[in-house]
C-alpha positions, 0 to 999 in steps of 0.5 A: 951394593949388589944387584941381586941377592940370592938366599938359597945356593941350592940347583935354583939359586946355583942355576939363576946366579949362573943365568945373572953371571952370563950378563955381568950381573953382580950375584951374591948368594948366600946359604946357611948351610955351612956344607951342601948337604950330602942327601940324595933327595933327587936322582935325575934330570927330566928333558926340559932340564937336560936341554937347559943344560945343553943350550948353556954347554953343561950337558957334558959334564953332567953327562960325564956324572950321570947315567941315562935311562929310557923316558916313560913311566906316570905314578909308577906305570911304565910304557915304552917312550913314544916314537919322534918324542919331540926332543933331541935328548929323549932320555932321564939323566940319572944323576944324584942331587948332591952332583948337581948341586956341585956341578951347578955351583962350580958353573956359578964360581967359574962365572964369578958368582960371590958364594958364602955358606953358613950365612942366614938371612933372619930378616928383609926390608925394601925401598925404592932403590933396594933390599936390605937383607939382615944375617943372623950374625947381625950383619946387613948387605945392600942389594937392587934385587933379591931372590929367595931360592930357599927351599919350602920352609923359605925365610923369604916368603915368610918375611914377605908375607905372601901366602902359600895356599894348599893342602897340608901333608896327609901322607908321610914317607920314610926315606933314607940311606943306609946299609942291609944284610938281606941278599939281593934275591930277598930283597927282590922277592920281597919287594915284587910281592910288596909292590903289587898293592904299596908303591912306596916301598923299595930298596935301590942299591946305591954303592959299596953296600948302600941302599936307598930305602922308601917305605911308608910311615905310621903317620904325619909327624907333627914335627916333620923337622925332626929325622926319623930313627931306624928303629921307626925304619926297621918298624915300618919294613917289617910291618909291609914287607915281614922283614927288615932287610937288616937294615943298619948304619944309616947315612941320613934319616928323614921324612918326606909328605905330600904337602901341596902348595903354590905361592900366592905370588912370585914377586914383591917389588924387588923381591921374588921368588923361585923353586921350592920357596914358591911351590912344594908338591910330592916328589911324584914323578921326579918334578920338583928339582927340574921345575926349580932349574926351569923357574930360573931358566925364565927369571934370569935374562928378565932380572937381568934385562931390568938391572940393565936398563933395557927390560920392556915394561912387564918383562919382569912381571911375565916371570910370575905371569908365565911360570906359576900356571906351570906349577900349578900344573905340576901341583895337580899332576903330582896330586893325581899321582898321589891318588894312584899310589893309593892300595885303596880299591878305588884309585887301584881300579883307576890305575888300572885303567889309565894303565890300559889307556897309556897303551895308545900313544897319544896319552903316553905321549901326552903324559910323557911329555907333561911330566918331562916339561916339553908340552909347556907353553906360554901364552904369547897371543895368537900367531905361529903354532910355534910361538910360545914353545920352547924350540928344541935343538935343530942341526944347522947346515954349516953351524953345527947345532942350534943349541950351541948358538945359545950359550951366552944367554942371548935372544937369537934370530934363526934367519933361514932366509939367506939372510933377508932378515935383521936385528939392526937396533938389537944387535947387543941382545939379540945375536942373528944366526944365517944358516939352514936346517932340515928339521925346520920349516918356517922361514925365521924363528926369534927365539928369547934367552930361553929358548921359546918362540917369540916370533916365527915368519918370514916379515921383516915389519912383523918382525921388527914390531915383535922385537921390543915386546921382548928385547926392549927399544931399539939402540939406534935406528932399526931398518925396515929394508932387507939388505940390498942384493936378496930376493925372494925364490921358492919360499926363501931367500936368495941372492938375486941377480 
C-alpha cells in the first residue's frame, strides 16, 4: 500500500509529492497524460511562490530558466512596485509553465517520488484504512491518503461528490502559439490602438518566430474541450484589429473562459483536494498556477504529520480551514478584474478611476500585495501582530539566510535570545536555530513547515503551550527551565556571570 496517491503530475502534485518526499512519505503520482504537455498556459511566478522555492533551495534553478520582471500592475494597470514591499524577492519570475512543470517533476524524482504517466484514475473508493483507486486499464492500487491535483474538469472531485459552486463561462478567449508574417512595427501599431478599449488582444513573441496570441472569441463554445481552429483565429484578429497578422502554423490552439467556482469542500475522509480541482477562476492576474504551488505548500507537512503519526487533532482539517478563504479571495479578485477588462463605459470609467487611486501607495501596495499572495494571513487567534503570516527571509548574523535554514520542510525556532529558549520534546520536527538578525524585532519567532508565524515572544511557557497546537505531543519530557548560565539583559538574552 502507498501512503498517498496523487492524480495529477501537474506544478501541485509535483510540488506536493516533493513536500511528502521531504518526510519519507511513500508518493505515487499518477498522470494520464502519457507526455506533459507542451502549452504554455502560465508565464511567471508571483513572489509568494518565488519564496516557497527558495525556503526548499529550487530558487536557483529556476532562476537559471526564468527571467525576472518588475512587481505591479491589477487588470492591466501598471504602477511603479511600492517602496520596501515586504519581501526578499520583489520581483515576477518570468518562466514558461512547461519549465516548471519539468523543474518540479525532476525535484519530485530526485526526492524519490514513483511517477507514472499515461495512467488514469476512472474510479475511487474508501474505507477506514484507505483508498482504493481504479486505472482505466483495470488496474487498482491501495493507498492511506489521496489527492486529487487533477486540474478543473477533476475526476477526484467528480467521483467525490463534492460540489463546485459558481459562475459558468460568459467570456471565452482564444489563445494559441503560432507563426505571423506581419512586421513587429505592425504588430505594435496594431495592438497600441486595439488595446486602448479591448485588453484581451496582443501578440507576444516568444522564439525563432513564435508568438503567442490572445484575442477575444465570437462566443461560449458549448464544448469548451474542442480546440479552436485558425480559421477562427484569423477571424477573430481581423474583425478587432483589421488585420491577421498572417498568422499561420500553429503550435496549439485552445480556448480559455472565465468560469468561476470554489470546491464546496477540500477534503473527504481520506481523500482531498488541491489546485485547479478545488478552484478554477479567470487566468487574470497570473494567480492560478502560484495558488496551486501554495495549496500544496500548506497541505504537505500536515498529510505528512498524519501519516506519521504525530498530527494534533485538527491539523488536517486546518488545510481546508486556512486555504479556501484564500481562494475565495482570488475568485473575487479575478472577478474584479474581468470587469475592468470590459470595453463597456461602465467598468471603463471604473478603470479610470482605480487607475487614479493605484497613484497612492497604500492601494498599489495593497493590490500588490493581494495579488502576489504576501498580504495572506491565516487566522491563528489573537497574539503577535506577526502570527499567522508568512515570515520572509531575514539575514542571520552568523547562519546566513533564514530561508536556507528551512529546506527539510521542518518547524523551525528563531531563538534570538542567545538561546534561552527550547524545543526539548520536539526536537524531531522542530529544528531550533540560535542566531540574531537586523531585520527582526521580536525576541523568538516558531515558524511551521511553511513558513508562517505559529508564535512570536520571548516565554518559554507561552511558548511550550503553543508547541502542540502545531507539532503535536512532546516525545519525552519538554522542560520549562531555561538553561543554566542565561540571563536576561536589555530585552534579550546573555550569558550571565
Amino acid at each position: 500500500m502507498n501512503d498517498v496517491i496523487i492524480a495529477g503530475g501537474g506544478p501541485t502534485g509535483m510540488m506536493l509529492a516533493g513536500e511528502l518526499r521531504l518526510h519519507g512519505v511513500d508518493v505515487l503520482v499518477l498522470e494520464k497524460e502519457a507526455e506533459p504537455p507542451p502549452h504554455v498556459r502560465a508565464l511567471g511566478l508571483h513572489v509568494r511562490s518565488i519564496e516557497v522555492l527558495d525556503q526548499r533551495g529550487l530558487l536557483e534553478r529556476f532562476l537559471a530558466e526564468g527571467k525576472t520582471h518588475p512587481v505591479g500592475g491589477f487588470a492591466g494597470l501598471t504602477k511603479p512596485s511600492p517602496d520596501r514591499l515586504d519581501t526578499a524577492h520583489g520581483y515576477v519570475l518570468g518562466i514558461p509553465q512547461p519549465v516548471t512543470d519539468r523543474l518540479l517533476a525532476e525535484h519530485a524524482a530526485e526526492l524519490g517520488t514513483d511517477i507514472r504517466r499515461g495512467r488514469a484514475l476512472v474510479g475511487l473508493s474508501q474505507d477506514g484504512d484507505g483508498v482504493t483507486a481504479e486505472l482505466a486499464d483495470g488496474t487498482r492500487l491501495r493507498s492511506r491518503y489521496l489527492v486529487g491535483c487533477d486540474g478543473g474538469r477533476s475526476t477526484v472531485r467528480k467521483l467525490l461528490g463534492v460540489d463546485f459552486p459558481g459562475e459558468p463561462s460568459r467570456v471565452e478567449t482564444l489563445l494559441g502559439e503560432m507563426e505571423l508574417t506581419a512586421s513587429q512595427e505592425e504588430l505594435a501599431a496594431v495592438m497600441a490602438e486595439v488595446r486602448k478599449t479591448h485588453f484581451r488582444f496582443g501578440a507576444m513573441p516568444l522564439e525563432k518566430g513564435v508568438h503567442r496570441v490572445i484575442v477575444p472569441a465570437e462566443g461560449v463554445a458549448e464544448d469548451r474541450t474542442v480546440p479552436p481552429t485558425l480559421d477562427e483565429f484569423k477571424q477573430q484578429l481581423r474583425k478587432f484589429g483589421g488585420t491577421d497578422f498572417g498568422v499561420h502554423s500553429p503550435r496549439w490552439l485552445s480556448r480559455f473562459g472565465d468560469a468561476t467556482r470554489l470546491a464546496e469542500r477540500y477534503r473527504v475522509g481520506r481523500v482531498l483536494l488541491a489546485g485547479d480541482a478545488a478552484h478554477i477562476h479567470p487566468p487574470t492576474g497570473g494567480q492560478g498556477l502560484n495558488l496551486g504551488i501554495q495549496d500544496a505548500f500548506n497541505l504537505g507537512w500536515k498529510l505528512a504529520a498524519a501519516l506519521r503519526g504525530w498530527a494534533p487533532e485538527g491539523l488536517l482539517d486546518s488545510y481546508h480551514s486556512e486555504r479556501h478563504p484564500v481562494a475565495a479571495a482570488v475568485l473575487d479578485n479575478t472577478r474584479a478584474q474581468m470587469q475592468l477588462l470590459s470595453p463597456e463605459p461602465g467598468p471603463q470609467a471604473v478603470r479610470r478611476l482605480l487607475a487614479e487611486l493605484m497613484d497612492f501607495e497604500e492601494v498599489n501596495r495593497y493590490l500588490i500585495e493581494k495579488i502576489t499572495a504576501i498580504a495572506v494571513r491565516y487566522d491563528f487567534g489573537e497574539g503577535h501582530e506577526l502570527l499567522g503570516r508568512r515570515m520572509r527571509d531575514v539575514r542571520l548574523r552568523q547562519r546566513g539566510r533564514l530561508y536556507e535554514q528551512m529546506r527539510g520542510g521542518r518547524g523551525l525556532l528563531l531563538d534570538q535570545t542567545g538561546g534561552g529558549l527550547s524545543v526539548a520534546g520536539w526536537a524531531d520536527r522542530v529544528d531550533h536555530v540560535v542566531d540574531v538578525s537586523e531585520e527582526l524585532d521580536v525576541p523568538a519567532v516558531l515558524l511551521r513547515p511553511d513558513g508562517h508565524v505559529a508564535w512570536a515572544g520571548e516565554d518559554q511557557r507561552d511558548l511550550l503551550h503553543r508547541l502542540p497546537r502545531w507539532f503535536g505531543a512532546a516525545t519525552g519530557g519538554a522542560s520549562l527551565q531555561r538553561p543554566m548560565g542565561w540571563g536576561p539583559l536589555n530585552g534579550r538574552w546573555s550569558e550571565g556571570p
